[in-house]
matplotlib code that plots the C-alpha trace (Angstrom):
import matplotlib.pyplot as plt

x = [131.9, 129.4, 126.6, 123.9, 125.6, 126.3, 122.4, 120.9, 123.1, 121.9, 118.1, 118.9, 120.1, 116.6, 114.5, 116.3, 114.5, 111.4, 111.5, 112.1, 110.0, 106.9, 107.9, 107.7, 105.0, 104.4, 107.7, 109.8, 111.3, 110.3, 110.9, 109.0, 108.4, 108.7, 107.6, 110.1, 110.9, 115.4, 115.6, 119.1, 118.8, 117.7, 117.6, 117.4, 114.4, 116.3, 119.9, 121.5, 123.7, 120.9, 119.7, 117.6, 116.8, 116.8, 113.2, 111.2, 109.4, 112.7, 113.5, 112.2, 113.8, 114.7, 116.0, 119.5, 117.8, 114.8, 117.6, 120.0, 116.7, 116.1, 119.3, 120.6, 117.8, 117.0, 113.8, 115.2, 112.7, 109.4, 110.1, 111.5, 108.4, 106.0, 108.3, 108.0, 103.8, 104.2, 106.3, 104.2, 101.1, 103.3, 104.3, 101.0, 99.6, 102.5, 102.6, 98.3, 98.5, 101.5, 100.0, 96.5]
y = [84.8, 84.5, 82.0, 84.3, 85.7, 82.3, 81.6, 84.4, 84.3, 80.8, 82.2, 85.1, 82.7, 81.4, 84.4, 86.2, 84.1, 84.4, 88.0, 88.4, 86.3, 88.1, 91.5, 90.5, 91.0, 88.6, 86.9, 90.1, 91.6, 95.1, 97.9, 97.8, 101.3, 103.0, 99.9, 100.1, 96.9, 97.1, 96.7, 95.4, 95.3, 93.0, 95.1, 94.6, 97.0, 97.0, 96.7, 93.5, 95.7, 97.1, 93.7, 93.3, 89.6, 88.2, 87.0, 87.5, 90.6, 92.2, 92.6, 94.2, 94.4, 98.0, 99.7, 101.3, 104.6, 103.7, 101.6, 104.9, 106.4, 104.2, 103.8, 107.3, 109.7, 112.6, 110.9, 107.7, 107.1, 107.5, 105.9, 102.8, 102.7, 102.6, 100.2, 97.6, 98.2, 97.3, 94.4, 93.0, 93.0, 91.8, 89.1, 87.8, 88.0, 85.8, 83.8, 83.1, 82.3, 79.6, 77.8, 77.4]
z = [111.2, 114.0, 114.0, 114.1, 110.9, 109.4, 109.5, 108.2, 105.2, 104.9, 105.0, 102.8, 99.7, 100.0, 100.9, 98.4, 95.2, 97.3, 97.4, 93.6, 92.8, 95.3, 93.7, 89.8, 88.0, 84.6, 85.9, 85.9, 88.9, 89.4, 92.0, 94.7, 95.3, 91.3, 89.3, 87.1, 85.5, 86.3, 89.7, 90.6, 94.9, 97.3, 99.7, 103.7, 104.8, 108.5, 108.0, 109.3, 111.1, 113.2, 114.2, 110.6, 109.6, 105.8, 106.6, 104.1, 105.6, 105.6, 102.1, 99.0, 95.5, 94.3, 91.4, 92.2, 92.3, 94.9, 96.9, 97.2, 98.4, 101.1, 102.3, 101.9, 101.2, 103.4, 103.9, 104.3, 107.3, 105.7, 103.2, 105.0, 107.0, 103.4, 102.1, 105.4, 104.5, 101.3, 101.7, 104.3, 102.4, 99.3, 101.6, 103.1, 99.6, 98.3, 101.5, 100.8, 96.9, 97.4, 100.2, 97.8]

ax = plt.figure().add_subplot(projection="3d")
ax.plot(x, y, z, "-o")
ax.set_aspect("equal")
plt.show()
């Protein structure tokens, strides 16, 4: 395993809780893009394997349905770029209400 691997999997065990934790709503992780209360993904908006980081920015939780979307859909690429939106504004609200 390369080093540039070796730390991101080391970010991702944390930025994973962190990204659960920004997408639940009452405590409870829920879909990103449908709402619906069983999401069951973390998943990596760009894929590690196209240079994608685990930073937070990077991952949103999905249901299995919305994650087959995004990664296999035929319109995979729109809705990749809604999801990064979302996530980003998820994130600098998230970012804003822990720091207070």
């Amino acid at each position: 395993m390369n080093k540039r691997k070796r730390e991101d999997d080391k970010l991702y065990r944390n930025t994973r809780k962190q990204a659960i934790e920004r997408d639940s709503i009452d405590g409870y992780p829920h879909c990103v893009l449908c709402g619906c209360n069983r999401p069951s993904e973390v998943h990596h908006i760009v894929s590690r394997g196209q240079c994608g980081t685990s930073e937070l920015t990077n991952l949103a939780t999905l249901c299995n349905h919305c994650h087959h979307e995004v990664a296999h859909g035929v319109d995979s690429r729109q809705v990749k770029k809604l999801l990064l939106k979302i996530v980003k504004e998820r994130t600098d609200k998230y970012e804003k209400d822990r720091s207070c």
